[in-house]
N, C-alpha and C positions, 0 to 999 in steps of 0.2 A: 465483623471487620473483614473486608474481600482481601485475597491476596492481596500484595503491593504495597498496604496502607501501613502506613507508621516507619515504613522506609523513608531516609533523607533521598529528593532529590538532589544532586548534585550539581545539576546541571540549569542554572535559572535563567531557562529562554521564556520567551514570550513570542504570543502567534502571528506578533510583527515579524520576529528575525525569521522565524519559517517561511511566510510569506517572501520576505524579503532573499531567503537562499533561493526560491525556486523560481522566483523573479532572476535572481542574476545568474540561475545556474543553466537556465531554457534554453539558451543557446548552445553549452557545451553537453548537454543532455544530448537535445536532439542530432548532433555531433556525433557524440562517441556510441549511443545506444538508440536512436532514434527517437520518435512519439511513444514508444512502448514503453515507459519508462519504468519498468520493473522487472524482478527476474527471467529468464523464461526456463522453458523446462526441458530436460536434455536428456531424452530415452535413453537415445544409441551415444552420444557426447559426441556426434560431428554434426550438428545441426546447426545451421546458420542464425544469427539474431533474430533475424525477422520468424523463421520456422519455429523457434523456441519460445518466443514470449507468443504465438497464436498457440501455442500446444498449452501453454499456460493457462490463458484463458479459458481456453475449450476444455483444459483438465478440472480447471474451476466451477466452471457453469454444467457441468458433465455433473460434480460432483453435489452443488447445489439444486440439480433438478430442472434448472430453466426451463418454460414453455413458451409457446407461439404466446405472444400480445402479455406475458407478462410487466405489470409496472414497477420500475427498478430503482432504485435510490445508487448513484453509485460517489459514492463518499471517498473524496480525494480522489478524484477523476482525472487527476494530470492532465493530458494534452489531447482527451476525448475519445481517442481509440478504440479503447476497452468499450465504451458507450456505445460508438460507430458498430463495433462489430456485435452487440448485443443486439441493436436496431435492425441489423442485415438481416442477421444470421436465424434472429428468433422472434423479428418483427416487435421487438420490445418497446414501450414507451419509456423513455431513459429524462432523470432529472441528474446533471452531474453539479459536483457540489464541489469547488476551492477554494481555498483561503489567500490564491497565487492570483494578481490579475491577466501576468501575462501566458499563464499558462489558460484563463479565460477566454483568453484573444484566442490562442491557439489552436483551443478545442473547440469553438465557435467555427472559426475557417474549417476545421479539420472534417467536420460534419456541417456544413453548410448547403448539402444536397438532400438531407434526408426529411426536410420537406415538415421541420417541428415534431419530427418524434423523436427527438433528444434535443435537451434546452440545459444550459448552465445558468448556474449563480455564485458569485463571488460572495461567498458566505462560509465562518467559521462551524463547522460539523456541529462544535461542542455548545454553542450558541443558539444553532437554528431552529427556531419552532417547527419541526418535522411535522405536517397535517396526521392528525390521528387517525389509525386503522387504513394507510391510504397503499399501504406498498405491500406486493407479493414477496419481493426480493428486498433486502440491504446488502450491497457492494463493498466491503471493506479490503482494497486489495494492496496492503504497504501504505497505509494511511494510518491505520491507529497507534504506530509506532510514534506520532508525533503527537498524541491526545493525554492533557493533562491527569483528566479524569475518569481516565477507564470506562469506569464501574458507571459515572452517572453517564456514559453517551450509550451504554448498550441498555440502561432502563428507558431513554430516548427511544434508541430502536426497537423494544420491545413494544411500546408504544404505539408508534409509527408501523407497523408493523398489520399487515393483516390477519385474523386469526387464520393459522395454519403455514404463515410467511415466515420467509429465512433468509437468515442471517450467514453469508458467505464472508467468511475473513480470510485475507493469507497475509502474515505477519512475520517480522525479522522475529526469532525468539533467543533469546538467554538471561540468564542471573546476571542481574547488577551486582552481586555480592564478586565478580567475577572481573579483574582491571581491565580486561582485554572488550568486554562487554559493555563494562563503563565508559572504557576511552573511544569504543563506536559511537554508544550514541551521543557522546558529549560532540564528536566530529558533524555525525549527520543529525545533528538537532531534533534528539529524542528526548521528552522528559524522563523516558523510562522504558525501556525493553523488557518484557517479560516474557515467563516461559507457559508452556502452550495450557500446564498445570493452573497458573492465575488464571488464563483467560478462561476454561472451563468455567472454575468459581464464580467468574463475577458476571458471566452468560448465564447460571444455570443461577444465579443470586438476581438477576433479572427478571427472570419468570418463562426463561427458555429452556429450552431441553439440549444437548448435545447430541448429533445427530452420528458425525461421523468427526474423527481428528487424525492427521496425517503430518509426519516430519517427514522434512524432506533436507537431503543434505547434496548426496551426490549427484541427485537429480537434477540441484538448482547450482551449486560450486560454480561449475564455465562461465556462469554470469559472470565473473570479477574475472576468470582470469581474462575473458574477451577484453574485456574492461582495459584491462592492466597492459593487455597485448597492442591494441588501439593507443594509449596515451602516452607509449614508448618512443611511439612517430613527435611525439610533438611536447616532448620534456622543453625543447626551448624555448616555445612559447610561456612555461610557466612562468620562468624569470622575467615576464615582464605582465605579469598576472596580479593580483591582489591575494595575501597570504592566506584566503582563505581556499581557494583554488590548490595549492599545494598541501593544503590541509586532509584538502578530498582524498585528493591520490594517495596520499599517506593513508586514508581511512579506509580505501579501497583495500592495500597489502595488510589490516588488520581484519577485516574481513575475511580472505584469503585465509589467514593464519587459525579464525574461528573455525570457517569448515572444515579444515586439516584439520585440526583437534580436539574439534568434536563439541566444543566450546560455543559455537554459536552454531542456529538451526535455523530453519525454516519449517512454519506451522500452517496447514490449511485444515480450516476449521468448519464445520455447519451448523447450525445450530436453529430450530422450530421455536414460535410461537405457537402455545396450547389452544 
């Protein structure tokens, strides 16, 4: 039994409403944090949005190994970016994969120069028949915090997976056993957050090895407060927003409250096919 299991979820979404947050939230996304939609990483902590989510990646792909013309799976691809500068940067053929149509739309325009070396599909991760032995790289960056079942998408990946290929993840981490933890991801529509301990288990319960494993807390924190600093300007807007919008921002100051306390982390992970 991998970590996680035999825990109650709490939280009974389905990969309609997922779909459906990043559909209605793509406008206030690319708003308040841009296309980059996920943490960035903050050496010195005066780094601008844009500066911090490219340090991010390039601290990811640094640590995953990337090479010239690798082919890459990148799972939960948001608004294609991550993709874009995979294809620049390192000449990569990129398949980005979401469960979001408009963030489809988005990431198509976004990379609409590169000439079909990154291609999207509106397709559930946990779903997809991944072609066997096909990809150097898997992408997992703030995606599998929303994946039902862990344990069987990363035997998927192992899979899919070419021998000697890896598996990059950066992930929200903490105990559900934990309210502050709970009430995150019940806001951002996690079936379940775990800690960086689980994901081990059920990567190396896969038939991967762990390569290297990194928390990050202080590094990644400015994300929310930027966050929280930007949506000050426009509290009046929310009053005439739909309650789930007020939700967010509420979830954002919980956040906030995890990295102070040490309570909620941030995990990047690597891990090889034998």
């Amino acid at each position: 039994m991998h970590a996680g299991t035999g825990r109650s979820r709490v939280h009974p979404f389905t990969t309609r409403d997922i779909s459906n947050h990043y559909d209605q939230f793509a406008w206030a996304y690319r708003r308040y944090w841009g296309d980059h939609i996920h943490h960035g990483l903050f050496p010195n902590g005066d780094e601008d949005c844009a500066r911090a989510q490219e340090l991010m990646v390039r601290h990811c792909a640094e640590r995953a190994g990337v090479a010239p013309g690798m082919n890459v799976a990148d799972v939960g691809c948001g608004h294609g970016l991550t993709a874009r500068w995979l294809a620049e940067k390192y000449s990569c053929s990129v398949l980005g994969l979401t469960v979001s149509r408009k963030q489809l739309e988005l990431a198509t325009t976004n990379c609409a120069a590169l000439n079909g070396r990154v291609r999207f599909k509106l397709e559930d991760a946990e779903a997809y028949a991944f072609p066997a032995a096909s990809f150097d790289l898997v992408w997992n960056m703030e995606s599998s915090e929303h994946f039902f079942d862990k344990a069987g998408y990363f035997r998927k990946v192992a899979a899919a997976l070419k021998p000697g290929g890896k598996l990059m993840l950066a992930a929200w981490s903490g105990s559900m056993k934990d309210d502050l933890v709970r009430s995150i991801a019940k806001i951002f529509l996690c079936p379940e957050l775990w800690m960086a301990a689980e994901y081990t288990q059920a990567i190396e319960g896969a038939g991967m090895k762990v390569l290297s494993q990194e928390q990050l807390d202080s590094e990644v924190a400015r994300t929310w407060d930027i966050s929280a600093e930007q949506l000050r300007g426009s509290l009046g807007l929310l009053s005439f927003l739909p309650g789930q919008f007020r939700e967010f921002v509420q979830g954002i100051e919980l956040i906030r409250e995890g990295y102070r306390s040490g309570r909620f982390s941030y995990t990047i992970l690597v891990a090889a096919k034998g």
